[in-house]
C-alpha positions in Angstrom: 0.0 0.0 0.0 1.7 3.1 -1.5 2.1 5.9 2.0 -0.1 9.3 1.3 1.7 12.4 2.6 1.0 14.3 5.3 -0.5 17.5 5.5 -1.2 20.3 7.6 -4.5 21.6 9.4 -5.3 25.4 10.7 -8.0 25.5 13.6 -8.6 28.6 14.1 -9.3 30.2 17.7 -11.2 33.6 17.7 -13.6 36.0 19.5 -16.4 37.5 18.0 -18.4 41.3 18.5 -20.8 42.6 17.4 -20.1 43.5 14.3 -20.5 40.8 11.8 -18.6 42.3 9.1 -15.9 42.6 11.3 -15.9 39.2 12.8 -16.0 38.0 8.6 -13.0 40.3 8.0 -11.1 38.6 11.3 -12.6 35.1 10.0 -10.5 36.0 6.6 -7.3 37.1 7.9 -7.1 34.0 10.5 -7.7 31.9 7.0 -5.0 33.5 5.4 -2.4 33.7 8.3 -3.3 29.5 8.6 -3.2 28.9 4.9 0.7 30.8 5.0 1.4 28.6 7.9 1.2 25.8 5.7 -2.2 24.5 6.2 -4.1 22.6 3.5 -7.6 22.8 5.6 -8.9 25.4 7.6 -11.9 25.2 9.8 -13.6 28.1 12.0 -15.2 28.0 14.8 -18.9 27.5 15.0 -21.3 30.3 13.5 -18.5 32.5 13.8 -19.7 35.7 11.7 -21.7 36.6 15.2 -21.5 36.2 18.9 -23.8 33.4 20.2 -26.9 34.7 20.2 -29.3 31.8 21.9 -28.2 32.7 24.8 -31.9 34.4 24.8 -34.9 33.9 22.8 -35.9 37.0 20.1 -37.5 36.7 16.6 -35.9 39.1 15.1 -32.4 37.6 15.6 -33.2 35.1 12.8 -32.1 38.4 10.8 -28.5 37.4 11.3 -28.9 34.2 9.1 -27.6 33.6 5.7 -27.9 31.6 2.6 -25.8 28.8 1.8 -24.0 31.5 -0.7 -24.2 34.6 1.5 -21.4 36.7 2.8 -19.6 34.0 4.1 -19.1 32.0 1.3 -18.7 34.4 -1.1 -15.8 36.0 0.9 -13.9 32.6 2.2 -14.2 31.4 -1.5 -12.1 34.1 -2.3 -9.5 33.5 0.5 -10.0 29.6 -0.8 -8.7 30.5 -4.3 -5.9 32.9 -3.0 -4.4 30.4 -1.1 -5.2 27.2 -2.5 -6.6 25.9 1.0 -10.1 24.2 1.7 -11.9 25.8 4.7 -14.6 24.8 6.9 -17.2 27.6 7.6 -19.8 27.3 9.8 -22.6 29.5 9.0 -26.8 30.3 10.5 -27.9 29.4 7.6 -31.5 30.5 6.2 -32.7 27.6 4.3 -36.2 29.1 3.3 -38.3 31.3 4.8 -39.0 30.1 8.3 -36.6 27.5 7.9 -33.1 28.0 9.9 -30.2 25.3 10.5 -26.7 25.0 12.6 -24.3 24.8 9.3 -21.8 24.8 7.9 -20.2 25.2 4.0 -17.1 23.2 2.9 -15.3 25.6 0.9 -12.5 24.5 -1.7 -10.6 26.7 -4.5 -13.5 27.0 -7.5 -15.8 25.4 -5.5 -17.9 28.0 -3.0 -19.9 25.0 -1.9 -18.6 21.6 -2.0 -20.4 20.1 0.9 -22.9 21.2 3.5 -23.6 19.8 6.7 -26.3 20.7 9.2 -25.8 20.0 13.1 -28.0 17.2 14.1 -27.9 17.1 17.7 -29.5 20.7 18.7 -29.3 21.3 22.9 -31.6 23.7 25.2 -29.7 24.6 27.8 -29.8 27.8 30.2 -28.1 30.3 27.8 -28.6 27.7 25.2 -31.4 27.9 23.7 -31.0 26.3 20.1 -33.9 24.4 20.1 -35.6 28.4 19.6 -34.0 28.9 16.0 -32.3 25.8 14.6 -34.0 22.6 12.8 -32.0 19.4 13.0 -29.9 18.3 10.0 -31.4 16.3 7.7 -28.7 15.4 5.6 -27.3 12.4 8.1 -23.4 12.1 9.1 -21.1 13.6 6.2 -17.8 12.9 4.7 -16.0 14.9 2.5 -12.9 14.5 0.0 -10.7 16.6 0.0 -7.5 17.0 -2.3 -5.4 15.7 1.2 -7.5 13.4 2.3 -11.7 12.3 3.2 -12.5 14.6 6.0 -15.9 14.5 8.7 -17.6 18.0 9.4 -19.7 18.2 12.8 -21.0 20.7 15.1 -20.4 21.4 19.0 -23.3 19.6 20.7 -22.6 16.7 17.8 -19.3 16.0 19.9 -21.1 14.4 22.9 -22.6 11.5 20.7 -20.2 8.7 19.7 -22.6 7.5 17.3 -22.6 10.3 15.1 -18.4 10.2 15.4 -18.9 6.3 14.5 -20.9 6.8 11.6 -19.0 9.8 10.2 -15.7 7.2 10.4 -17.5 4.4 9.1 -18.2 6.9 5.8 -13.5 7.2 5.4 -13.3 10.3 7.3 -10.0 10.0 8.7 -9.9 13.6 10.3 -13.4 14.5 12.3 -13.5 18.7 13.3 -16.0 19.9 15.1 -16.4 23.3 15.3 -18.1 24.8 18.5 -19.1 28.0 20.9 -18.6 25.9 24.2 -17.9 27.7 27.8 -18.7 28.5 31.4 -21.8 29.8 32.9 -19.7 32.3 35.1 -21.3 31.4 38.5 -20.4 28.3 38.4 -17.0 28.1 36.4 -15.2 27.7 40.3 -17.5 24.6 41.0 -17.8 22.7 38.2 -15.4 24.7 35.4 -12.5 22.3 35.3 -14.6 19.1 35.2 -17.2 20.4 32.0 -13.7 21.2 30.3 -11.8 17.8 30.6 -15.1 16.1 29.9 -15.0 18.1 27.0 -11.7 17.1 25.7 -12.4 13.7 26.7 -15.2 12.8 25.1 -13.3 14.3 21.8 -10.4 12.1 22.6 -12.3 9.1 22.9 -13.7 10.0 19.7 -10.4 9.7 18.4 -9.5 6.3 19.9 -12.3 4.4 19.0 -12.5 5.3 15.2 -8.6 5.5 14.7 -9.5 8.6 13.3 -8.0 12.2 14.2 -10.1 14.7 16.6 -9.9 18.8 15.8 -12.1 20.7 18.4 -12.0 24.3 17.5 -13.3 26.6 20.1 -13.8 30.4 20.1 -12.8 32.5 23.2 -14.6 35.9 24.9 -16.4 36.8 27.5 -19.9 37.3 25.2 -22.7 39.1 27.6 -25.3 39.2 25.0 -28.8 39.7 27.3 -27.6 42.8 29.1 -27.5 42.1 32.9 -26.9 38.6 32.5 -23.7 36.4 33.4 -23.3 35.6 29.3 -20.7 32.8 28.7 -17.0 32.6 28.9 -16.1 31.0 25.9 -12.9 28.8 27.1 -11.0 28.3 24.0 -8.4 25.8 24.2 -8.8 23.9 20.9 -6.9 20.8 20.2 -6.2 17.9 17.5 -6.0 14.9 19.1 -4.1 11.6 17.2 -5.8 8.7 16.2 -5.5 7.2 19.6 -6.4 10.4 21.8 -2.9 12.0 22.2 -3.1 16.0 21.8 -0.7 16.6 19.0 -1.8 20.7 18.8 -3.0 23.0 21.3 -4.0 26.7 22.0 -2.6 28.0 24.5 -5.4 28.9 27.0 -8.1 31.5 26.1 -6.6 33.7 23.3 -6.7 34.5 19.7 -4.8 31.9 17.6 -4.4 29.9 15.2 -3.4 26.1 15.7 -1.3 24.4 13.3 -1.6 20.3 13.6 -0.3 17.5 11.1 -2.5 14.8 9.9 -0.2 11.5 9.1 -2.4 9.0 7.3 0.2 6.4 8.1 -0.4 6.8 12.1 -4.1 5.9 11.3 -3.1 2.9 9.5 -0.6 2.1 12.8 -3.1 2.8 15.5 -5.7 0.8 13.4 -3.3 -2.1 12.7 -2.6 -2.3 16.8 -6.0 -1.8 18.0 -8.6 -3.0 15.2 -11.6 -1.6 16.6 -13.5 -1.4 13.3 -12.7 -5.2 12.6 -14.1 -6.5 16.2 -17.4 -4.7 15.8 -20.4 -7.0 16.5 -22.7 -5.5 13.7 -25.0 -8.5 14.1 -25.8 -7.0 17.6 -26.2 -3.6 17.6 -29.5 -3.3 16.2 -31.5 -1.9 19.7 -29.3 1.3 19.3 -31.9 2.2 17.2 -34.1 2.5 20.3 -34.4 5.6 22.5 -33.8 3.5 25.6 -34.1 -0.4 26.5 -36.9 -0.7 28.8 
């Protein structure tokens, strides 16, 4: 089997105002500093053209959705044919009218649009309130080629569920990022702050490990108080890529701006794989009650 070559990833770390032109402007830059750092794929973190807006519930904040080939896209495709690099954008998209999604666009040089994906798993949560303005994806686990290598695309909340990790593997994706707007409710950051984040980067990790696959979790950063007199969210940051069996390979460094820089080796998949044949020993003659929503 002839060895592919390895490539580089950016994952890009950013805050977000409240200016949505600006934050698409930042978006671009962060692109192109990644793309001249060598990176072949670039993802953003989730809806990153606005702060997180569900932490409250308003109609007229649908207004800050786009189209599939609104600002974002046209400006990243751009960036994508300037620099030659494919880049994952998540977007609120506007489907139709009345119709809203968690998105995002798989960008590549000449192509605007070469793959869409639309978060599954929506939470409602205190300061989470998704369920208000996003319907679940409908277009099932994706898995995209790229010119380096087949890539999966998910979105924050999709990160809990090892099924949707499982299925996006079982489709070739040999890199799985998931984009995200994850942090602390303030008052209780001291209680329960450092336990939410290692769960975080555990359940990623063991994402990694049981596909053989490689784990990007790109996080944006800020202190957003969207509802005035309100805590808001402390957005912790600290995106990773995690190797095929869970080792962090890349990391930001804490809670700034940044862009990560990580290397995908196709060969240490085939190692891990090889050593710890996961995908070979699964019982698919016995897995059919996952179907259910519990086993009574």
């Amino acid at each position: 089997m002839q060895a592919r070559e390895k490539y580089k990833v950016g994952l890009v770390q950013m805050s977000m105002g409240t200016d949505l032109d600006a934050n698409l402007k930042k978006a671009v830059e962060f692109v192109e500093e990644a793309a001249g750092k060598g990176a072949k794929i670039v993802c953003l973190p989730e809806m990153f053209r606005a702060q997180y807006f569900c932490q409250k519930e308003d109609a007229d904040l649908f207004d800050l959705a786009e189209r599939l080939d609104g600002p974002s896209s046209q400006a990243l495709s751009k960036v994508a044919d300037k620099t030659g690099a494919t880049i994952i954008a998540p977007i609120f998209e506007q489907r139709a009218l009345g119709l809203y999604h968690n998105s995002l666009i798989l960008i590549k040089p000449g192509e605007p649009i070469a793959g869409v994906y639309r978060k599954m798993h929506i939470p409602d949560d205190p300061a989470y309130y998704e369920k208000f303005y996003f319907t679940p994806g409908d277009l099932g686990f994706k898995a995209f080629d790229t010119d380096y290598g087949r890539i999966g695309t998910l979105i924050c909340w999709d990160q809990w569920y090892p099924e949707g990790a499982r299925l996006t593997a079982l489709r070739g994706a040999e890199v799985l990022f998931y984009p995200t707007a994850i942090g602390w409710h303030p008052y209780e950051k001291d209680t329960y702050g450092a336990q939410q984040q290692d769960g975080w980067r555990t359940i990623q990790r063991s994402h990694a490990i049981a596909n053989g696959v490689y784990v990007a979790g790109v996080n944006r950063v800020g202190h957003e108080v969207f509802v005035p007199d309100t805590p808001g969210i402390e957005f912790w940051g600290h995106t990773f890529l995690a190797d095929p069996f869970g080792v962090i390979i890349a990391e930001a460094e804490g809670q700034t701006e940044q862009v990560v820089i990580g290397e995908i080796d196709p060969a240490r998949i085939e190692e891990v794989r090889r050593g710890w044949p996961f995908l070979r020993d699964r019982r698919i003659d016995a897995y059919s009650d996952i179907e259910k929503r519990f086993i009574d």
